[in-house]
Phi, psi and omega in degrees: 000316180293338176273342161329298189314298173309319166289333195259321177279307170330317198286346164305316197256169189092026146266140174288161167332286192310326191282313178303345195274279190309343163282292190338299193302320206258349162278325159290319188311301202279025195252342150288352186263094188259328183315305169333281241258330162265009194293328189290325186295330196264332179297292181304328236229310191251354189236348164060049160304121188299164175287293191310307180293329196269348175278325176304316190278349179272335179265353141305342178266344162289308190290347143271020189242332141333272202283349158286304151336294222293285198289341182270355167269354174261330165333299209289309180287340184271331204242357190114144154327271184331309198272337206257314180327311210280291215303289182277023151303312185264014177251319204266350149302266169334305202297325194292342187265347186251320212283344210266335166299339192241144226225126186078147192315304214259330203286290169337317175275351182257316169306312186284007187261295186332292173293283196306331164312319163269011161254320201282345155337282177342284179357277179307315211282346181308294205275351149266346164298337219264356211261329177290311190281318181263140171307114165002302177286006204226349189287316198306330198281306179342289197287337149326308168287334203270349178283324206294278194318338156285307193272001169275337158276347175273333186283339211250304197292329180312300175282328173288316183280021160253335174272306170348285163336278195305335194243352149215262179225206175276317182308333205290333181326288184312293185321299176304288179305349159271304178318310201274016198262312173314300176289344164297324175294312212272342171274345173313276183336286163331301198260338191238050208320164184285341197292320183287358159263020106129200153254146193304114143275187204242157175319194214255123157295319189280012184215354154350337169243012176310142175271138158285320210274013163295337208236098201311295172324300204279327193279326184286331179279348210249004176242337183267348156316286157350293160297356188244287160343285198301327166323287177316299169339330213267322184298349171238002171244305211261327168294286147259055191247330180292314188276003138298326193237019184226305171224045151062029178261126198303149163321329200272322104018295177298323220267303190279333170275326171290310154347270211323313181309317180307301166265343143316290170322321168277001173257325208249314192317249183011284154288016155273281178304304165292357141282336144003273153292352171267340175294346191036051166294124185270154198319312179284340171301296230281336200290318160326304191292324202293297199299311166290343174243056125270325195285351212262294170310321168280318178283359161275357149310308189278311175262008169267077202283341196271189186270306166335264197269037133285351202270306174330302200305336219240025167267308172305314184307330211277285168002297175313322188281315205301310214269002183228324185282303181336312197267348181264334180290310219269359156312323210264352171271303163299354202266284180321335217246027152261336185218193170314126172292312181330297174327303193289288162006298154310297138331355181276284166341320207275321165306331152318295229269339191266354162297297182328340189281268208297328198278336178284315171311315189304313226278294184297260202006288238273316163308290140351317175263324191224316167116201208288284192352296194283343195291292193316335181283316189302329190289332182286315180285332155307327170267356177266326145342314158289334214254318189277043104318287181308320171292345178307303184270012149286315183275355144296284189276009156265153040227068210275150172258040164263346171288355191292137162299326156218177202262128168289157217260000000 
């Protein structure tokens, strides 16, 4: 026990100030963000919304988590991290205090496009700070902490924002996701003044004018992202609208099962990922395994009726996540150090966002039409479509040195 114990705190160490401040920020931040995760619920349950309308308003909120991505990775290059961060902490702070106000399908889909144009700023400029702060051999376990410090905050806002529901209203959700967008600013402000981030460092010399929108591998890779992303997603539109209305489980109920993801994830990632890399598992294997056990997570839905393995699907699901976004940012890192990071970031991002489009919509549509089952089969057949990608684009890229089994120490 004790050397476990020991492993698990190593996997902790060789990050600087700057990076522990920037986990710091970004856990009050995602630890307000309640609104998400319950938005299919509040549409349909307080604003009484059709499934075919709540699908329309999730894809303005992809398509502003798009045109946000976009401009906050060309901010980042022209004007800095550090400024495009402050700005949308405090704009998208505000915004989240206005939005509990607004009323009905289109008024509603054009606000909530507004706000992902000002929080998804952020992203990018996040993931080259984070490119400022960690050592190259550090990065992957870096952006591994700053996901721990999300899903430890995701683990945390979910189940709070289910006694929120229940003991006052949905508005109180908007109150929280604004108040802490703020205070992630004024400590951003505080602790992490701009004189100490410094500049952005520059690419690779023999490769400084590389295009992301050039580099043939990294755009292929950035669709099988995509393909992965919409699936994964369902777990935040579609999934629970099942375990509400398929097997009757309270918002409080819900809050504490998506919770769980958070915290599996603040117990394993970490000494998960740096056992990874000490282990030199190669990249593309471990990115393989993840993606079947997201398809592993849907398919215990379908023969699984009881409540007892919903908690299964949502280990696999959890598991699944640990071993493919880490590993899929340090594709996307290495990647970057051929052109302007912003640039390529931005588009890392964006692919997120262009899930965020097909998937919420796809999801409902898809319920809506045919129902849950066959919808959990299709998502399943989408991920084996993402896993025979991946063998593709290993052989795009070799013997590229994103093919190394691991970054040497």
């Amino acid at each position: 026990m004790s050397r476990a114990w020991r492993y698990y705190v190593d996997s902790f160490r060789g990050f600087g100030r700057g990076i522990w401040l920037l986990t710091l920020i970004t856990f009050v931040n995602r630890a307000g963000t309640m609104v998400v995760p319950f938005l299919s619920l509040y549409l349909t349950k307080d604003m009484g919304l059709t499934l075919e309308q709540v699908g329309w308003i999730m894809s303005c909120f992809g398509a502003g988590s798009v045109v946000g991505s976009w401009l906050g990775g060309r901010l980042t290059d022209r004007i800095g991290f550090y400024e495009v961060m402050v700005g949308s902490l405090l704009t998208s702070g505000l915004a989240f205090l206005v939005l509990q106000h607004v009323r009905g399908a289109v008024p509603f889909g054009l606000a909530i496009f507004g706000l992902m144009v000002l929080s998804d700023g952020f992203r990018p400029a996040m993931f080259v700070a984070i490119r400022q702060y960690a050592r190259p051999e550090n990065r992957t376990r870096a952006v591994t902490l700053i996901r721990l410090a999300i899903n430890l905050g995701f683990s945390l806002g979910p189940a709070i924002g289910g006694l929120i529901i229940t003991s006052w209203s949905y508005a109180g959700l908007f109150w929280v996701d604004g108040i802490t967008c703020l205070l992630a600013m004024a400590m951003l402000l505080r602790w992490l003044p701009r004189k100490e981030a410094g500049a952005v460092d520059q690419p690779l010399e023999n490769a400084a004018k590389a295009s992301p929108y050039k580099d043939r591998p990294f755009l292929f890779f950035l669709m099988i992202v995509t393909l992965i992303s919409i699936p994964f997603l369902q777990y935040f539109s579609t999934v629970p609208l099942f375990y509400s209305e398929v097997h009757g489980l309270s918002e409080e109920y819900i809050g504490l099962l998506l919770g769980a993801n958070g915290l599996i994830i603040f117990l394993v990632e970490m000494p998960l990922v740096k056992g990874c890399e000490d282990g030199r598992v190669p990249l593309f294997r471990l990115l393989r395994v993840s993606v079947v056990l997201f398809a592993l997570s849907f398919v215990v839905l379908v023969f699984a009726p009881f409540i007892a393995f919903l908690w299964v699907g949502m280990v696999l699901m959890t598991f699944g996540e640990m071993l493919n976004f880490p590993f899929m940012n340090r594709f996307a890192y290495e990647r970057s150090d051929r052109g302007k990071p912003g640039a390529y970031m931005a588009l890392f991002t964006i692919s997120w966002s262009v899930a965020h489009i097909i998937g919420h919509t796809l999801g409902l549509r898809l319920v809506a039409s045919v129902g849950y089952m066959t919808t959990w089969w299709f998502f399943t057949a989408l991920l084996l479509v993402a896993l025979g990608g991946l063998l593709v684009l290993e052989r795009m890229v070799r013997p590229s040195i994103t093919e190394q089994p691991a970054i040497e120490k």
